[in-house]
Structures are given as structure tokens and as C-alpha cells.
C-alpha positions as protocol buffer text, in pm:
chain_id: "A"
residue {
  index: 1
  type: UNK
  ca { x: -18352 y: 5450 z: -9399 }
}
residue {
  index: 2
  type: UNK
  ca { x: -18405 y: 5204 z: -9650 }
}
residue {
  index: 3
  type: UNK
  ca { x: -18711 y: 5171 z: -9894 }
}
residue {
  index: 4
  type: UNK
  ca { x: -18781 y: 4786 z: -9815 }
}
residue {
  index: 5
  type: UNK
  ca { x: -19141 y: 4798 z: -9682 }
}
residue {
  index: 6
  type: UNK
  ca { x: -19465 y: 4582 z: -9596 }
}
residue {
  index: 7
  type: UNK
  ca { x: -19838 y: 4687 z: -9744 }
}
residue {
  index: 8
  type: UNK
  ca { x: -20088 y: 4461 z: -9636 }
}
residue {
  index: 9
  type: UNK
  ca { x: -19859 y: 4158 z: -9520 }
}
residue {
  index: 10
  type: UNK
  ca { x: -19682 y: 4210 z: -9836 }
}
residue {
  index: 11
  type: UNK
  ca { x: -19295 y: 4280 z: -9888 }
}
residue {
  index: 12
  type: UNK
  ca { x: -19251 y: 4573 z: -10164 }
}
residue {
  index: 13
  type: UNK
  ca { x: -18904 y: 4710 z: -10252 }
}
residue {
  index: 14
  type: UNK
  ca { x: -18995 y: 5072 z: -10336 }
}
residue {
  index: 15
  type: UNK
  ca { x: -19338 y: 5085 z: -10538 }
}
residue {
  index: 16
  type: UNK
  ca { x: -19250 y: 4687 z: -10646 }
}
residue {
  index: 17
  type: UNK
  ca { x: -19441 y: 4382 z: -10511 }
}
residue {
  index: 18
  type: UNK
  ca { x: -19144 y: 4148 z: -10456 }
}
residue {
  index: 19
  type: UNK
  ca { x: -19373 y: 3849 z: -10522 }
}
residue {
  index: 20
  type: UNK
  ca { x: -19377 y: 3980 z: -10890 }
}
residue {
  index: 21
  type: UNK
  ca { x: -18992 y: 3950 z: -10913 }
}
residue {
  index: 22
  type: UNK
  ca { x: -18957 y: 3592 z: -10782 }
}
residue {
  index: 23
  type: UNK
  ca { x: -19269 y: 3516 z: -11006 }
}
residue {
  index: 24
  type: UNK
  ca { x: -19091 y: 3681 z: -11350 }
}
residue {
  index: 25
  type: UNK
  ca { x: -18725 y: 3548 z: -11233 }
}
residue {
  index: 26
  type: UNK
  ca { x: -18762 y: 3285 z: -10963 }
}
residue {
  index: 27
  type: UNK
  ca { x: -18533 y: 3248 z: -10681 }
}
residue {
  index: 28
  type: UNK
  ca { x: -18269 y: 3339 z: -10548 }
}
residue {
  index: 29
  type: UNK
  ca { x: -18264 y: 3681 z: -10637 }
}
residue {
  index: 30
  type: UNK
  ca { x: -18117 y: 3983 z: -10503 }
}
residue {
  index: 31
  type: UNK
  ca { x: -18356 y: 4268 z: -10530 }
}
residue {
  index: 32
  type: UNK
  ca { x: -18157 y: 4632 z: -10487 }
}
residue {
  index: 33
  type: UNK
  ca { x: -18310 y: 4964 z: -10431 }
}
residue {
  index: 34
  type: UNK
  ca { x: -18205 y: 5236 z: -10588 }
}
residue {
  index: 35
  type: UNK
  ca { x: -18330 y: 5493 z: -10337 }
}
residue {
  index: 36
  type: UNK
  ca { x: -18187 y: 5296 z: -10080 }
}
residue {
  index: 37
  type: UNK
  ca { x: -17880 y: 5314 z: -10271 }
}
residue {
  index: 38
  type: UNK
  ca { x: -17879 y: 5685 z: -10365 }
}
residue {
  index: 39
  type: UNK
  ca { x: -17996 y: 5759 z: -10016 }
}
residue {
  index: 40
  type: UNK
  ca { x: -17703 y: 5675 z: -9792 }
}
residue {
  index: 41
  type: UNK
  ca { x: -17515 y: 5739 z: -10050 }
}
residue {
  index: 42
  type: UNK
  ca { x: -17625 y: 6131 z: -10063 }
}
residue {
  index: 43
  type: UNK
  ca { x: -17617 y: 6088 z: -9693 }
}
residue {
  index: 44
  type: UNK
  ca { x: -17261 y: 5976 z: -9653 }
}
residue {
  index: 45
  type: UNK
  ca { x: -17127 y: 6233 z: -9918 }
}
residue {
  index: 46
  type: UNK
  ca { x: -17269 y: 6523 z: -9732 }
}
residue {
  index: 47
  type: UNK
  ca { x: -17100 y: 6474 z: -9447 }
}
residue {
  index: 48
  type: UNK
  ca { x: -16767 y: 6582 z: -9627 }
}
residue {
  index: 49
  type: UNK
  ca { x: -16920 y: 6884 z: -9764 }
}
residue {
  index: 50
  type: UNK
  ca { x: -16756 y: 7182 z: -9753 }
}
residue {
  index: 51
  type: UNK
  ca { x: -16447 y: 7010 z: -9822 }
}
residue {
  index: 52
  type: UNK
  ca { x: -16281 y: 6912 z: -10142 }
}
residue {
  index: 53
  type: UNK
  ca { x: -16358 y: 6507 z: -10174 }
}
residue {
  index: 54
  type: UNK
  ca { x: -16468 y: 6213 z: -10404 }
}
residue {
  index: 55
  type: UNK
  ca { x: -16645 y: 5917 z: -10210 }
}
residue {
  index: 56
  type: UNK
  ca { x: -16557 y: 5632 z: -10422 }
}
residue {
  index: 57
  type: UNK
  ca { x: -16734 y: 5255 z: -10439 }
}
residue {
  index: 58
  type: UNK
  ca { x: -16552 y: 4978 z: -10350 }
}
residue {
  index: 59
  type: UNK
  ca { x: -16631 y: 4771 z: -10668 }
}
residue {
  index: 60
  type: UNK
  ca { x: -16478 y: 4421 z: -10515 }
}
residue {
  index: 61
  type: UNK
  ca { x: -16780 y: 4492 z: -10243 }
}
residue {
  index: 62
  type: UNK
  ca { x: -17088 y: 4487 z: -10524 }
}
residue {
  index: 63
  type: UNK
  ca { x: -17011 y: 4489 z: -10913 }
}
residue {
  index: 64
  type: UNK
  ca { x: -17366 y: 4472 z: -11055 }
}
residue {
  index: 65
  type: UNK
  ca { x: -17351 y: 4697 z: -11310 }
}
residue {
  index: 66
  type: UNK
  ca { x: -17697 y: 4822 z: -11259 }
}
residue {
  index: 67
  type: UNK
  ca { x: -17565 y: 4912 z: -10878 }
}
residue {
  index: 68
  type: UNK
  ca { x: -17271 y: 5114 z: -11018 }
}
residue {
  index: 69
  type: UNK
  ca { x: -17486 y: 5282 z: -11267 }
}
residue {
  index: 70
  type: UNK
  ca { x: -17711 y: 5428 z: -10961 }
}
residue {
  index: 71
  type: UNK
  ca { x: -17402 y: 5536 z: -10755 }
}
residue {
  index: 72
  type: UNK
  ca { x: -17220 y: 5721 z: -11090 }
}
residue {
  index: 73
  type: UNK
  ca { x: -17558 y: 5858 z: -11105 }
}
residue {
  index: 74
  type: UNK
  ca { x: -17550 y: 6029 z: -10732 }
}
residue {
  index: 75
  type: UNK
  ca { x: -17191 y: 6118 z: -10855 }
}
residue {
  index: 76
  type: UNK
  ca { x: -16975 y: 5825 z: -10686 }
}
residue {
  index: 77
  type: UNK
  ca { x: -16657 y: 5748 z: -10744 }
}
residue {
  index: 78
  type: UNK
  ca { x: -16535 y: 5353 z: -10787 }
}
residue {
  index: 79
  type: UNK
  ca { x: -16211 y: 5212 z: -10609 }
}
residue {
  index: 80
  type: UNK
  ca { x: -16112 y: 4921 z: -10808 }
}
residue {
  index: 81
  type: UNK
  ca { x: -15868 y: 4626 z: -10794 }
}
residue {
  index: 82
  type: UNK
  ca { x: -15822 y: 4477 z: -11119 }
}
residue {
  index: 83
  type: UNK
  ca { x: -15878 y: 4566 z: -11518 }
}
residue {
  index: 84
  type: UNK
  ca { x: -16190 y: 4431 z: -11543 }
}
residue {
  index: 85
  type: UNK
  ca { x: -16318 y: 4573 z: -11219 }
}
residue {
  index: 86
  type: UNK
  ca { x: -16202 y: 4920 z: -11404 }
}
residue {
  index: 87
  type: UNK
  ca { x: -16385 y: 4812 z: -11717 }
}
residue {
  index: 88
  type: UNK
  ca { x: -16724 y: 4774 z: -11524 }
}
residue {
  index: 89
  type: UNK
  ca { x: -16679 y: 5115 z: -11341 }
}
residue {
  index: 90
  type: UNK
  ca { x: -16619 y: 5290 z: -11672 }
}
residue {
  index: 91
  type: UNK
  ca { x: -16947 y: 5054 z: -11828 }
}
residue {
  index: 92
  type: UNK
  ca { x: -17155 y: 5167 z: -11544 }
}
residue {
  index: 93
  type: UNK
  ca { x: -17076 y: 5551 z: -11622 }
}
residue {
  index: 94
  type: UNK
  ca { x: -16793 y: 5612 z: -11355 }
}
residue {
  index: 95
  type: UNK
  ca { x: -16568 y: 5857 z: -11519 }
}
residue {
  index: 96
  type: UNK
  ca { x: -16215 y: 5731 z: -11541 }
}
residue {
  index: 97
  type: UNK
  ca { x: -16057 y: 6040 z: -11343 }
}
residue {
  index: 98
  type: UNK
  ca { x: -16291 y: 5930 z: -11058 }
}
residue {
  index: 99
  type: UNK
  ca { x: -16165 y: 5597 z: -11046 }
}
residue {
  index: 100
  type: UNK
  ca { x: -15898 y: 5524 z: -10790 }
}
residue {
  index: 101
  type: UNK
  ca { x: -15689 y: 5162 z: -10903 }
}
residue {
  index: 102
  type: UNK
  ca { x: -15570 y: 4991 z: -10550 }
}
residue {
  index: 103
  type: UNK
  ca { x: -15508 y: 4657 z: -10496 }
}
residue {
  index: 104
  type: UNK
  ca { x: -15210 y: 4386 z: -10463 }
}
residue {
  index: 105
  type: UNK
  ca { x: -15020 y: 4247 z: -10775 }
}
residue {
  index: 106
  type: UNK
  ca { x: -15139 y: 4430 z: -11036 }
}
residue {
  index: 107
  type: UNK
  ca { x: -15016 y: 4391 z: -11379 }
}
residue {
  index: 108
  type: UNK
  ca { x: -14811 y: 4570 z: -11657 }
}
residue {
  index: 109
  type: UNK
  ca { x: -15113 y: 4525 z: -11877 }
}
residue {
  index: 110
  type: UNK
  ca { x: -15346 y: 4626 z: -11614 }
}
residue {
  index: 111
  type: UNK
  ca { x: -15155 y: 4926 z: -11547 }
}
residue {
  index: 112
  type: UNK
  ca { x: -15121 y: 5063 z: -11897 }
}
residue {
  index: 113
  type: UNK
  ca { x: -15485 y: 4956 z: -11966 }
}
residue {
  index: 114
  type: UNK
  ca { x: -15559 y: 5241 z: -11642 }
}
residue {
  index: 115
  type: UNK
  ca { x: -15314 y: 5490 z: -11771 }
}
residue {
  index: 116
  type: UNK
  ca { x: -15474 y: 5468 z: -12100 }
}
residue {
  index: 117
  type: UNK
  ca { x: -15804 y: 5513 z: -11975 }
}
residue {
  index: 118
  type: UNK
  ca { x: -15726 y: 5846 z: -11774 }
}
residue {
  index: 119
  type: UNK
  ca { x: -15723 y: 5684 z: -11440 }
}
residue {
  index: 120
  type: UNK
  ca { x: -15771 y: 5946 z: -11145 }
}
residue {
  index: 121
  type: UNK
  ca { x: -15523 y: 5746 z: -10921 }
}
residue {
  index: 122
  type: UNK
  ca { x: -15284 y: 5436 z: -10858 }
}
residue {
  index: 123
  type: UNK
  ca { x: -15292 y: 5319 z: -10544 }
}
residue {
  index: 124
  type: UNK
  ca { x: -14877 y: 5171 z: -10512 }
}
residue {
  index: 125
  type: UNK
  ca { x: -14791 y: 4892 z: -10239 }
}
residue {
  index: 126
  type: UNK
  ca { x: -14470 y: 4872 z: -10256 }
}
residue {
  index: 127
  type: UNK
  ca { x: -14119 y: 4970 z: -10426 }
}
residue {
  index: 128
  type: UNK
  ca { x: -14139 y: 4688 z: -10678 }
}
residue {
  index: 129
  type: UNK
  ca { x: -14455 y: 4809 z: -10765 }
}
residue {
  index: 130
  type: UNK
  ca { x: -14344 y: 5183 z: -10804 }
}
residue {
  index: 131
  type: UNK
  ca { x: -14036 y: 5081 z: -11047 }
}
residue {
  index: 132
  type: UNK
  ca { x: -14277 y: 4873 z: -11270 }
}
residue {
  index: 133
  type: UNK
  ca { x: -14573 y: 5152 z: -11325 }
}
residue {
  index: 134
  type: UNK
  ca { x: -14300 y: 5429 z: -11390 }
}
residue {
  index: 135
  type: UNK
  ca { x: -14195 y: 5169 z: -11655 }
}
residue {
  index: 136
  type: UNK
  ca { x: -14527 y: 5149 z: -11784 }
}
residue {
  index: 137
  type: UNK
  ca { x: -14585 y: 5513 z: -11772 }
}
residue {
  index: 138
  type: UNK
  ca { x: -14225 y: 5549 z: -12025 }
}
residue {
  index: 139
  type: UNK
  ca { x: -14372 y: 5291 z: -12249 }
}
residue {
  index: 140
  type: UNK
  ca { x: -14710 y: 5454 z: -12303 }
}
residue {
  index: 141
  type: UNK
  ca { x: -14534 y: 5850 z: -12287 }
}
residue {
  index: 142
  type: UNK
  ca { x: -14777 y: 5906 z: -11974 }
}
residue {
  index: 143
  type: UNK
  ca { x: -14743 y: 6036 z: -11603 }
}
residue {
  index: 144
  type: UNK
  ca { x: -14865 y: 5818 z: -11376 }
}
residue {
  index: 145
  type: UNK
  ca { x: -15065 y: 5962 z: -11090 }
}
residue {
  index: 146
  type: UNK
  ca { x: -14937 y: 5783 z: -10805 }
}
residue {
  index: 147
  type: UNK
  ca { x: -15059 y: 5749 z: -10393 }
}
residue {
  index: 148
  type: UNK
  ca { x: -14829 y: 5520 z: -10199 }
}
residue {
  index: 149
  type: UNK
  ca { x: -15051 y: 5308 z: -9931 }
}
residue {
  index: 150
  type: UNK
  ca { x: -14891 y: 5296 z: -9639 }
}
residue {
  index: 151
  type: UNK
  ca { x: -14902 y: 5088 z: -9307 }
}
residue {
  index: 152
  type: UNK
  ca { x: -14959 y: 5282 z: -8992 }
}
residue {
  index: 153
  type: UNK
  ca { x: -14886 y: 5011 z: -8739 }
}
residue {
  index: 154
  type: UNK
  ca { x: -15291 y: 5076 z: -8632 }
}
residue {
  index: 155
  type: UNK
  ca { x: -15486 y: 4753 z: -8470 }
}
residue {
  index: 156
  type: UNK
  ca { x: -15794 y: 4833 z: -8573 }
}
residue {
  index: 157
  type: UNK
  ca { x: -15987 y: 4625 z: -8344 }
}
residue {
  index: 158
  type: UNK
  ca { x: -16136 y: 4417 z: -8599 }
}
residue {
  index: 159
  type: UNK
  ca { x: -16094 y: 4035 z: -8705 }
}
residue {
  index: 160
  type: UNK
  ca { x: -15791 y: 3946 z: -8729 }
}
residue {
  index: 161
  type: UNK
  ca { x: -15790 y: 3806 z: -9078 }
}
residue {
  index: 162
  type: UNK
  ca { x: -15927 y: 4142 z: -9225 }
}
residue {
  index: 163
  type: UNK
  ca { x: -15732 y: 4325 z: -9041 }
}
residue {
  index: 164
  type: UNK
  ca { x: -15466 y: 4536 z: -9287 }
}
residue {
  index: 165
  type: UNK
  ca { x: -15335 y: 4801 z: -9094 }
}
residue {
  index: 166
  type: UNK
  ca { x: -15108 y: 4659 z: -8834 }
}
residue {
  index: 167
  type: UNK
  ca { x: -14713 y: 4668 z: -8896 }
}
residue {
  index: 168
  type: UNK
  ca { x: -14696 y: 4221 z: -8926 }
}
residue {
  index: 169
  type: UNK
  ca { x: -14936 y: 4212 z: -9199 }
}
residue {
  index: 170
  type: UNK
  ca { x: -14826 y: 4204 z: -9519 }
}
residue {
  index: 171
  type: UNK
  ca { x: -14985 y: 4529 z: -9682 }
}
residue {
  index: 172
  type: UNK
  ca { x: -14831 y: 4859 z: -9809 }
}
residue {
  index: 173
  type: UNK
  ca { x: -14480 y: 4993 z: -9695 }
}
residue {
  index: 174
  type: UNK
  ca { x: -14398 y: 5050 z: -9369 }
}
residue {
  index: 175
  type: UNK
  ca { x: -14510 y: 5431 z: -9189 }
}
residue {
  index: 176
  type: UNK
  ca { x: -14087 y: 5457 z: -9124 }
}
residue {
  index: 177
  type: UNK
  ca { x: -14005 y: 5374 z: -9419 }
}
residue {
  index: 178
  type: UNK
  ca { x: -14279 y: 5648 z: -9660 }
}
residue {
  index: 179
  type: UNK
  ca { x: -14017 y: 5947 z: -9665 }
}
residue {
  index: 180
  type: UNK
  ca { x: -13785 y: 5750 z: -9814 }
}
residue {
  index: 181
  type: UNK
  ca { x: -14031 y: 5594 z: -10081 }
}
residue {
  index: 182
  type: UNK
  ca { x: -14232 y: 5895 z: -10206 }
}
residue {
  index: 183
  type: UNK
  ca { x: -13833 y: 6077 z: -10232 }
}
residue {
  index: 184
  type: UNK
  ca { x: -13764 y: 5790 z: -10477 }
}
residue {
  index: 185
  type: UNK
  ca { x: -14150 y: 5784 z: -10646 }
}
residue {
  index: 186
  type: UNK
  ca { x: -14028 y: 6167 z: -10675 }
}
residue {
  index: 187
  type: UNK
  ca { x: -13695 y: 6089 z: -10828 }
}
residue {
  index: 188
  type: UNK
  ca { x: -13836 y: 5859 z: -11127 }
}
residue {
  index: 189
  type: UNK
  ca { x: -13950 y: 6059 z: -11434 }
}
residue {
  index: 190
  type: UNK
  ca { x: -14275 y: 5920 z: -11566 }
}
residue {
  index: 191
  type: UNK
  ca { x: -14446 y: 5930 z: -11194 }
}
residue {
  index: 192
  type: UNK
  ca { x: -14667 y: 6204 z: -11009 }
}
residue {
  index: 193
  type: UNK
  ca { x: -14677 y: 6163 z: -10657 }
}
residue {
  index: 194
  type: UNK
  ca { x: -15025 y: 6303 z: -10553 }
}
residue {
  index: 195
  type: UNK
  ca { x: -15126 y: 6121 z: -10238 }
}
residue {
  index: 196
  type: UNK
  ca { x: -15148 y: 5886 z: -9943 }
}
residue {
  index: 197
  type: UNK
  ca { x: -15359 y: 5574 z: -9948 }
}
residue {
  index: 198
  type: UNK
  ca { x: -15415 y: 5402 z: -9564 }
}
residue {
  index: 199
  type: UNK
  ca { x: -15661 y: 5109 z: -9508 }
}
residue {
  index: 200
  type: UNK
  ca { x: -15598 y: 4956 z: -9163 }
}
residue {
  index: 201
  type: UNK
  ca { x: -15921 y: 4710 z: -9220 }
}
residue {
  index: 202
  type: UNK
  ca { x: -16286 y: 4550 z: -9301 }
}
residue {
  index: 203
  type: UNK
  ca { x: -16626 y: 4576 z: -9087 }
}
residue {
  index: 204
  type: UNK
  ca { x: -16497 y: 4837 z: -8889 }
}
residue {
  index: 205
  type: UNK
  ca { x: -16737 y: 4949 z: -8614 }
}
């Protein structure tokens, strides 16, 4: 269901003509609904119901802030990948415990900027990555809350260049090899090992 719609030969998002839009702003544009938005996003979250959840935005897939403002609205969560992807979520309304930080090479000043901010979760990608934020986490006197993203060896039958999931690509640690990793995230003082993070790839069907 979307709320894109023709009234007399005439393309309206919503109750908006958008011939007014490309007349006030000119072209291109991108024209959102929010009760498109709100829609499948109410319709997505209900599935789940019943069980204890947060659906969280993907903010490298859309980070107009007027687009994260409607989904904090319906009560969305925001996945981010960098500080200033975190910055927009928590400018847009996204509570910083509903803010999951994932993402490859992230920084020592990215990390204390999240711990700072109250961050709900840090996604970890490797042991590297696990010694640095429990360093961070000393130097600011926090616990980090930490899920360790690991690679299930799944093909997810999609292309393979967005495919993330499969044992020779170069994301997360290694299914054998998670015991051994959340004992040591376990082990180090200023971490809180809370959960498993798995993404095996994009455009999934």
C-alpha cells in the first residue's frame, strides 16, 4: 500500500498535487510519504508482536532527516554506521538506547562519542575491534554494550558483491570461532556482552 495516487490524470502524493512541488522546488526532487512510510512500517513491526523487539532503520539506506523523524515517530529504531550517521538518528528523535552502532572500522572517537550518548548497542567485527572499545569504555568509566556479528557460512542467494554472509567474505568472525570470542569479550572488564549480530546480505528476496 502506498499513498502515491492519480485524480483526474494528475499524480498526488497523499492530499499533495506533485505539480505544486516541482513548481515551488523544481526538479529533481524526491517526494516521500509519510503514510507510506508509517504504514509498512506499522505493518512490518506487527508482525513481531507478541515478542520482545526493536525494528531499527538502516540509516546508510535513507538519512533525510525528515524520513527519520517519521519512523522515530511510529517508534523505529536506527542502525547506524558512523558518528554522524548516530548524530542524525539522535537529530531526527531516535532515542540513543534504540540505536544499534554496526559497521566496519569504526573509530576510538566514534566509539566514545556512542558510549557517551547512551548507545543501545555496538555491533563488534572482530577481536581488534573488541580490545579497542573495551579501551574506550576504561577511558570514559563506561560499560560497553557489546553484540559480536558473526559469519554463518550462509550463501544467501543474492549478488555476489552484496553478499556478507558466506565464510570467504571478509565480514564478522568466523561461526567456529564465536565461543571463543564472546569468552574473551566476557573476560575484559569495561564490556557487556548482550547479543549476536548476523547479516548474510542486501536485496534479499
Amino acid at each position: 500500500m502506498h499513498h502515491f495516487h492519480y485524480k483526474n490524470d494528475e499524480l498526488f502524493c497523499e492530499d499533495v498535487p506533485v505539480r505544486g512541488v516541482v513548481e515551488e522546488w523544481g526538479t529533481p526532487c524526491y517526494i516521500y510519504s509519510h503514510r507510506t512510510l508509517s504504514h509498512h512500517f506499522d505493518t512490518f513491526n506487527a508482525a513481531f508482536e507478541g515478542h520482545p523487539h526493536l525494528v531499527c532503520f538502516s540509516v546508510k539506506a535513507n538519512s533525510n532527516i525528515a524520513v527519520l523523524k517519521c519512523l522515530a515517530q511510529s517508534g523505529a529504531g536506527a542502525d547506524v554506521v558512523s558518528a554522524g550517521e548516530l548524530a542524525r538518528a539522535l537529530h531526527a528523535g531516535i532515542p540513543a538506547k534504540r540505536i544499534v552502532f554496526s559497521g566496519v572500522g569504526k573509530t576510538a572517537d566514534e566509539l566514545a562519542f556512542a558510549l557517551r550518548q547512551g548507545i543501545g548497542m555496538i555491533n563488534v567485527e572482530s577481536i581488534p575491534e573488541l580490545h579497542l572499545l573495551n579501551q574506550v569504555a576504561q577511558d570514559c568509566q563506561m560499560t560497553a554494550p557489546v553484540s559480536i556479528r558473526i559469519n554463518p557460512d550462509v550463501d544467501a542467494q543474492t549478488h555476489a558483491k552484496i553478499a556478507t554472509g558466506k565464510k570467504e567474505t571478509k565480514f564478522g568472525i568466523n561461526i567456529d570461532q564465536a565461543p571463543a570470542v564472546f569468552a574473551l569479550g566476557q573476560s575484559l572488564p569495561h564490556l557487556a556482552m548482550i547479543g549476536v549480530d548476523m547479516h548474510i546480505g542486501s536485496q534479499l528476496t
